[in-house]
Legacy VTK file of the C-alpha trace (Angstrom):
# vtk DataFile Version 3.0
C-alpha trace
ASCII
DATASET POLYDATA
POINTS 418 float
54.687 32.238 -21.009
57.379 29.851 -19.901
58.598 32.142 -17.432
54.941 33.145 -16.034
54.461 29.736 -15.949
57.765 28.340 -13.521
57.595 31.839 -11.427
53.374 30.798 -10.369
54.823 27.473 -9.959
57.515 28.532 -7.632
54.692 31.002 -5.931
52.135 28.395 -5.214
55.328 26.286 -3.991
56.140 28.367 -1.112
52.598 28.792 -0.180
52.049 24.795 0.224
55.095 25.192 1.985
54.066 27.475 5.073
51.971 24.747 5.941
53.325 23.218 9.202
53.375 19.583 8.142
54.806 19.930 4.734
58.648 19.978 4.468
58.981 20.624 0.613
56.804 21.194 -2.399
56.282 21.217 -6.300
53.781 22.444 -8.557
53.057 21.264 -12.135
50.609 23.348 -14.071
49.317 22.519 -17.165
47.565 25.313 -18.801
46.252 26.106 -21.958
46.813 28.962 -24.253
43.143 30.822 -24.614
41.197 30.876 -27.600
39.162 33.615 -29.567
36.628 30.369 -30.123
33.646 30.018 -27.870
33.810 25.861 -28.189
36.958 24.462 -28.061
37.956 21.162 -27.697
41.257 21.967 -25.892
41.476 19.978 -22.756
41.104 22.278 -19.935
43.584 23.144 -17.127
44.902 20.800 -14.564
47.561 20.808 -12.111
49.270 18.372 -10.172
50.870 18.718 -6.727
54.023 16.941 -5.197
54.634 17.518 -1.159
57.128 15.761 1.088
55.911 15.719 4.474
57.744 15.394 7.582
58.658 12.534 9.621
55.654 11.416 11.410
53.584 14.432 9.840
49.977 13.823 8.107
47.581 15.738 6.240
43.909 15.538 6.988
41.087 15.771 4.527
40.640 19.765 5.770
44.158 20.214 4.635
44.171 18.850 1.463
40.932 20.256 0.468
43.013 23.666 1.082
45.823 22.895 -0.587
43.692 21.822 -3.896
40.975 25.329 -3.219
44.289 27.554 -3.080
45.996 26.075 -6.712
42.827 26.207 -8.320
41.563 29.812 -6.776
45.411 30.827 -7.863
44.514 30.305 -11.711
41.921 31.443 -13.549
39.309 28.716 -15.273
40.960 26.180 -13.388
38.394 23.554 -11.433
39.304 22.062 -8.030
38.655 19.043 -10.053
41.779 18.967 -11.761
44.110 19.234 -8.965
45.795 16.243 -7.755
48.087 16.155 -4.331
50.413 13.337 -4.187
52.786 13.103 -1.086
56.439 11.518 -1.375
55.381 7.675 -0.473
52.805 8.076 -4.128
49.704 8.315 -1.814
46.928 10.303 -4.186
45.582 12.570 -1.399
42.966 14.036 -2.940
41.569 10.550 -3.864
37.571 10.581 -2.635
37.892 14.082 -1.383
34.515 14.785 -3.295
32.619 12.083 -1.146
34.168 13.220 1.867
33.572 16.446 2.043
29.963 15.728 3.430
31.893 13.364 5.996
33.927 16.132 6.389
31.744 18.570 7.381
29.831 16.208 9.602
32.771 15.797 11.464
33.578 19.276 11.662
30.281 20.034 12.742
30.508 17.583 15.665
33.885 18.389 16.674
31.884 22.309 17.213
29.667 21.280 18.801
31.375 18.766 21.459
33.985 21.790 21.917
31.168 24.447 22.714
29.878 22.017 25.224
33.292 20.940 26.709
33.687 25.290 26.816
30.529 25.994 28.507
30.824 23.650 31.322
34.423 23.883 31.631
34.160 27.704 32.364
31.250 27.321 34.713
33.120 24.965 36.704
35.629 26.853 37.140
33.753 30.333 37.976
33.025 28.628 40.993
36.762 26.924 41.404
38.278 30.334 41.224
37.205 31.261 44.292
37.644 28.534 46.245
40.611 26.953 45.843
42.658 29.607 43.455
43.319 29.223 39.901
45.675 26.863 38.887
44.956 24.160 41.743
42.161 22.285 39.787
41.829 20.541 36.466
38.666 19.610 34.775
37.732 17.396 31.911
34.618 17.184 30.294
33.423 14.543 27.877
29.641 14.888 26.638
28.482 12.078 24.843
26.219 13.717 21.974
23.729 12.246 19.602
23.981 13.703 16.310
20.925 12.381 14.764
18.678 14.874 13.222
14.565 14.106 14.385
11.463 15.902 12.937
9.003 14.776 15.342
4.457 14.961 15.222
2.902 14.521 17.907
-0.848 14.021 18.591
-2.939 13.262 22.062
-6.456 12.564 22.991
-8.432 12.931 26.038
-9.186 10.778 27.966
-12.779 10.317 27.759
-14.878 11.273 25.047
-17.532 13.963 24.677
-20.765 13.800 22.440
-20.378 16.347 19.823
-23.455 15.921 17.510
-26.764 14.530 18.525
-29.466 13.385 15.847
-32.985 11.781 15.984
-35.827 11.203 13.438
-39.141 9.288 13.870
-41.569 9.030 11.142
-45.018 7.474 11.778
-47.640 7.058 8.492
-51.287 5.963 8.602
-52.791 5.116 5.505
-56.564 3.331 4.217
-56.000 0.089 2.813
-57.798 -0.489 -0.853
-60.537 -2.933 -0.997
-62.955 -3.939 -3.315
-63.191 -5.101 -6.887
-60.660 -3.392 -9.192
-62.912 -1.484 -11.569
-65.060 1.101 -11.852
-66.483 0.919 -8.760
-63.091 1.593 -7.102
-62.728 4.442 -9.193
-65.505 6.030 -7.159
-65.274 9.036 -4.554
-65.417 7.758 -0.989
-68.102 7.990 1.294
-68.800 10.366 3.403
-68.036 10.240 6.866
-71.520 10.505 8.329
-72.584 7.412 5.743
-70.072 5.712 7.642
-71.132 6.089 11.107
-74.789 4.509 9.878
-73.119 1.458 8.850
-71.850 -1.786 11.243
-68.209 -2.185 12.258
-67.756 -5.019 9.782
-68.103 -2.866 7.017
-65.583 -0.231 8.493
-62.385 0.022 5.970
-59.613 -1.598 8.123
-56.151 1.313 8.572
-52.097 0.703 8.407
-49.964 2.282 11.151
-46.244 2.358 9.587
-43.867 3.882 12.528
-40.006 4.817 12.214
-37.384 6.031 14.546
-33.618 6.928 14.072
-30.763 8.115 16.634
-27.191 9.543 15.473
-24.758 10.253 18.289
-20.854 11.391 17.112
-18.509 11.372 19.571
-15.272 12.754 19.806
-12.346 13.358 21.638
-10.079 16.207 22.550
-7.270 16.452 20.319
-3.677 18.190 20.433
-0.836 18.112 17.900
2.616 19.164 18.217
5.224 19.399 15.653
8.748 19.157 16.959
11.937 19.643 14.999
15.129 18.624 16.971
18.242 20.895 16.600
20.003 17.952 15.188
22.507 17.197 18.110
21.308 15.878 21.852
23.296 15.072 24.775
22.687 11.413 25.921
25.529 11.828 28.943
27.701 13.977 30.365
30.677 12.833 32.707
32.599 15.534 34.613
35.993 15.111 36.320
37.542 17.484 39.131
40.919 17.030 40.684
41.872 19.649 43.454
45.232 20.505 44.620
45.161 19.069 47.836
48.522 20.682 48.364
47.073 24.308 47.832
47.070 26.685 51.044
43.108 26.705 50.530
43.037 22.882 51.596
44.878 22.821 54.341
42.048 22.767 56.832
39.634 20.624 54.203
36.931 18.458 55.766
34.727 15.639 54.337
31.803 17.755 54.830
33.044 20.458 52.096
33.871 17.854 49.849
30.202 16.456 49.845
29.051 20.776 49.319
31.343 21.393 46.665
30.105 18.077 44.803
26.700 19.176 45.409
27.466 22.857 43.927
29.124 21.215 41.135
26.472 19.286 39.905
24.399 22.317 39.658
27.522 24.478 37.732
27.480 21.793 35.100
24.203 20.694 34.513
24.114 17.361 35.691
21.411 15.419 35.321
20.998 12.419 37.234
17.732 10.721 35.542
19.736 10.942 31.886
23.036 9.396 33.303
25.379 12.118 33.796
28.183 12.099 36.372
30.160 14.190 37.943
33.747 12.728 39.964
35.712 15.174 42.484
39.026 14.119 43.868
41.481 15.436 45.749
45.477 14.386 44.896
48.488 16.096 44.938
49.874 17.927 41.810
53.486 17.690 40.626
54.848 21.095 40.587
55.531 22.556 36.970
59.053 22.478 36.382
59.480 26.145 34.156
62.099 25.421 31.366
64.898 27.699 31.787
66.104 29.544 28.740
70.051 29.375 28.212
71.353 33.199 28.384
73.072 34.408 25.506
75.586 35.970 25.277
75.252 39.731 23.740
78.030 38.989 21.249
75.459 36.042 19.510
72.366 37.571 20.285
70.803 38.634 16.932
68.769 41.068 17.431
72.237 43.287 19.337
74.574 42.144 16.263
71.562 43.651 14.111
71.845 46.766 16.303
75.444 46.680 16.045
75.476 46.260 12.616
72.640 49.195 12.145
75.246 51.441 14.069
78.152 50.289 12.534
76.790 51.567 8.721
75.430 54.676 10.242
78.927 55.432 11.771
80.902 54.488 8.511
78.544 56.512 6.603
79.009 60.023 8.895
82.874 59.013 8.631
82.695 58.664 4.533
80.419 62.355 4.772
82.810 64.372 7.007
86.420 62.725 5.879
86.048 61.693 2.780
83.050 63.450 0.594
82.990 66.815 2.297
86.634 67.472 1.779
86.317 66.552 -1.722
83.616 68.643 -2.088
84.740 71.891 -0.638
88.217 71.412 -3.122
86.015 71.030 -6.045
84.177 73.938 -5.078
86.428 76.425 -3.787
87.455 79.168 -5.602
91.540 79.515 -6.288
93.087 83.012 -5.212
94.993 84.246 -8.311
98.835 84.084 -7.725
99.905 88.177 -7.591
103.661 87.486 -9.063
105.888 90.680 -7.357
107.636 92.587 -10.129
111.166 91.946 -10.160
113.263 95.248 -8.452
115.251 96.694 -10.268
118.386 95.905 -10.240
120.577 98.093 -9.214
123.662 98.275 -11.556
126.493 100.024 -9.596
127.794 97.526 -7.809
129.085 96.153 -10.827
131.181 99.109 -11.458
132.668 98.439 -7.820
136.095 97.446 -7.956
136.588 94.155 -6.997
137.578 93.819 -3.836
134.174 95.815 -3.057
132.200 93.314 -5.461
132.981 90.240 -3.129
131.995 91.555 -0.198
128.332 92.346 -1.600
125.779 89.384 -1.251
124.084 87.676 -4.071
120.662 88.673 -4.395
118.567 86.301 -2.334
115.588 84.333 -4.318
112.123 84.433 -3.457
110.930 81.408 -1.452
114.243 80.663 0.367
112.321 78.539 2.439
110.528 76.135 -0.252
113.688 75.612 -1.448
114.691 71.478 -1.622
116.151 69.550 0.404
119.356 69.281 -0.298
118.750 65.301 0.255
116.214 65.477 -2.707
117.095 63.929 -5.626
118.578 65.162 -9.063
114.856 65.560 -10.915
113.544 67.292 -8.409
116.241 69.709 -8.297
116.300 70.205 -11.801
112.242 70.676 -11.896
112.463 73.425 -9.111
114.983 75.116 -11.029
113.243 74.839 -14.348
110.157 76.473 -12.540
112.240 79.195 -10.944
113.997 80.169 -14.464
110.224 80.615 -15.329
108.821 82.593 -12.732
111.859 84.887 -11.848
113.732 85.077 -15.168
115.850 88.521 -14.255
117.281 87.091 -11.182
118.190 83.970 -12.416
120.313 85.248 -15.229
121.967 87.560 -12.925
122.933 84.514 -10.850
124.379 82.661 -13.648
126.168 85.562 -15.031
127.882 86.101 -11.662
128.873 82.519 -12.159
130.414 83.261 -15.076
132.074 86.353 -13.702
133.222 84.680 -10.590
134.548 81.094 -12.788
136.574 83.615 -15.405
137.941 85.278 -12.351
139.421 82.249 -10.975
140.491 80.863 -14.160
142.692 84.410 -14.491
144.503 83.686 -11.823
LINES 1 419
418 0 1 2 3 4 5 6 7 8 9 10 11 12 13 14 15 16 17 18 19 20 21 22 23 24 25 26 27 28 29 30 31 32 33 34 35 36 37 38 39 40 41 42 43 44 45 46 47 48 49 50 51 52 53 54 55 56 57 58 59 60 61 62 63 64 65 66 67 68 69 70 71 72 73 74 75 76 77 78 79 80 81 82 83 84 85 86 87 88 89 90 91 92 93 94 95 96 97 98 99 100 101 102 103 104 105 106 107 108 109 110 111 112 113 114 115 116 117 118 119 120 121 122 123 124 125 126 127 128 129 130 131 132 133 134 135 136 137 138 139 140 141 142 143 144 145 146 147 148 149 150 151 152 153 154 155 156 157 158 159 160 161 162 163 164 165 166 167 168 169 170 171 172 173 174 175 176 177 178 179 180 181 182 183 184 185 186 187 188 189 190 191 192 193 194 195 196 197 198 199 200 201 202 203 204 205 206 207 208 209 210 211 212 213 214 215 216 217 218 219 220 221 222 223 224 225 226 227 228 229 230 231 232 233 234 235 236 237 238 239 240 241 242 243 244 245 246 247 248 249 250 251 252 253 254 255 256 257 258 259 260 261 262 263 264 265 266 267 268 269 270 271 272 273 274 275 276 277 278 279 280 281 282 283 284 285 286 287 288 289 290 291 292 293 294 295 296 297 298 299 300 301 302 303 304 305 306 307 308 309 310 311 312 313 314 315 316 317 318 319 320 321 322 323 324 325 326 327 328 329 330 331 332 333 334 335 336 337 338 339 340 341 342 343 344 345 346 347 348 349 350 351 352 353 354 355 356 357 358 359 360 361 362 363 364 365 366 367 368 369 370 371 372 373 374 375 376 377 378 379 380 381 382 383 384 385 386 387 388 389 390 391 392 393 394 395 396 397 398 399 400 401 402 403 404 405 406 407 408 409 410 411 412 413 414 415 416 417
């Protein structure tokens, strides 16, 4: 475990590492051992991160927040929560980085969106640039100012003037005989009939109520339209656009005043500016300092390293051929060849007579000569080697070399005679 442990340390090291801005790194995990037990009260894993940045080097919120998302994705159960990033000056990095990361985002979200814009008009500025006055003669810079505020918008109009929409009127009229008499029996009585009436005077004529009533309802209304508008969250208050032209380039050599005033006017259409909302557009013409190209310093091919990798590439493939054909194939072939057996001639017989000669015939006949004259020693060689030639000679060729040393003997007792 200790070993697992240091080598995913030393891992996630080098990884914090290949950022750009961080010089050095160290990892401290602290993890726990797991349990069969499905509560535990075991803390739970952390880690803790130590960078040294370089001089003048800082890391933004983006970075740490990838630096704490790659220990904790690295090891299992472990929450981004528990990672800390300190740099070398005992700054806690990831200090807030929950709160910011809605800040964050904004940001990032901004930082899109003013960089699509700058884009867009940058390359339709130049479309038309291009063929004017060639590439590399102009410069433009384009700075929107946006408004990121997000705006869910109702909207609702009337007409103008209004319209009648429902009309009502009622009139009720009621004529009715007034009661007259004595309460009583009498009133109680049917009336009488109508041609009884006409006998009588107009005094005695029953005196009628007229009840009349009249109502009007107009409505009104008026026309009525409601829209429902739902910004994309981001709206360009300004825009301000800056040209410069080359006015060094062969294509304004013959420039008048008159083309600047066109080419303004075509500009403002290839960027979209609008006039009532504030935007700007700004052509000049000045004179650009030519680009001075950095010359490389030329190697030599002696330090160049990628020919001293080629050289040493060619160097192992030649020692290796010289090792195959000088070294292993020779060995080879004498480990692998088969000896010819050694045919030993027969001694001759030897031919006894000529010691029966008398002996002034004996010395003039030759001693018989030994095989291999010619791999005989030097006679510069030394005593052993002598003596180790002769011992292998006694061996092979035992019939001649006792006829040798009895001559010897013959020829010593011979001498000692006289």
């Amino acid at each position: 475990n200790v070993r697992y442990k240091r080598s995913l340390e030393g891992e996630l090291a080098q990884s914090i590492m290949s950022l750009d801005a961080v010089e050095s790194a160290r990892v401290h995990l602290a993890l726990n051992e797991e349990s069969s037990f499905v509560v535990s009260d075991e803390p739970q894993n952390s880690a803790s991160v130590v960078v040294r940045l370089h001089y003048g080097a800082k890391l933004n919120m983006d970075q740490v927040n990838a630096i704490v998302h790659l220990v904790s994705g690295s090891i299992p159960g472990l929450h981004a929560s528990k990672v800390s990033v300190v740099d070398q000056a005992g700054n806690l990095l990831t200090d807030g980085i929950g709160a910011g990361e809605a800040v964050s985002a904004a940001t990032r979200k901004r930082d899109q969106i003013l960089k699509d814009i700058q884009d867009k008009t940058r390359a339709s500025v130049a479309n038309v640039l291009d063929s004017l006055v060639g590439t590399g003669n102009y410069r433009v810079s384009v700075m929107p100012d946006l408004d990121l505020s997000t705006i869910d918008e109702t909207q609702e109009h009337y007409g103008d003037a209004p319209k009648i929409n429902r009309e009502e009127s009622v009139l009720d009229s009621d004529t009715n005989q007034v009661a007259m008499g004595v309460p009583g029996s009498l009133s109680n009585r049917p009336p009488v009939a109508a041609n009884q009436m006409t006998n009588g005077t107009e005094e005695n004529r029953s005196p009628e109520a007229l009840s009349k009533h009249s109502e009007s309802k107009r409505d009104y209304s008026y026309d009525r339209s409601v829209q429902h508008i739902q910004h994309p969250g981001f709206a360009v208050k300004r825009l301000n656009v800056a040209v410069v032209l080359n006015q060094n380039a062969p294509a304004m050599k013959n420039w008048k005043p008159e083309q600047t005033a066109q080419l303004t006017a075509l500009l403002n259409n290839a960027a979209g500016i609008d006039v009532q909302r504030g935007d700007n557009l700004t052509l000049s013409l000045l004179s650009f300092v030519p680009q001075v190209v950095p010359v490389e310093p030329v190697i030599p091919l002696w330090k160049d390293d990628s020919v001293l990798a080629w050289v040493r590439l060619i160097g192992c493939g030649l020692l290796a051929l010289l090792l195959l054909f000088f070294v292993v194939r020779p060995v080879m072939k004498r480990l692998t060849a088969v000896r010819a057996p050694v045919i030993t001639p027969e001694p001759e017989a030897v031919s006894e007579p000529w010691i029966a000669m008398p002996e002034e015939e004996r010395k003039n006949v030759d001693l018989p000569s030994l095989p291999g004259d010619d791999s005989l020693p030097s006679q510069s060689s030394g005593l052993e080697v002598k003596l180790e030639f002769l011992q292998k000679l006694a061996m092979s060729d035992t019939d001649r070399v006792a006829e040798v040393l009895r001559q010897w003997i013959t020829s010593n007792e011979r001498i000692d005679n006289k």
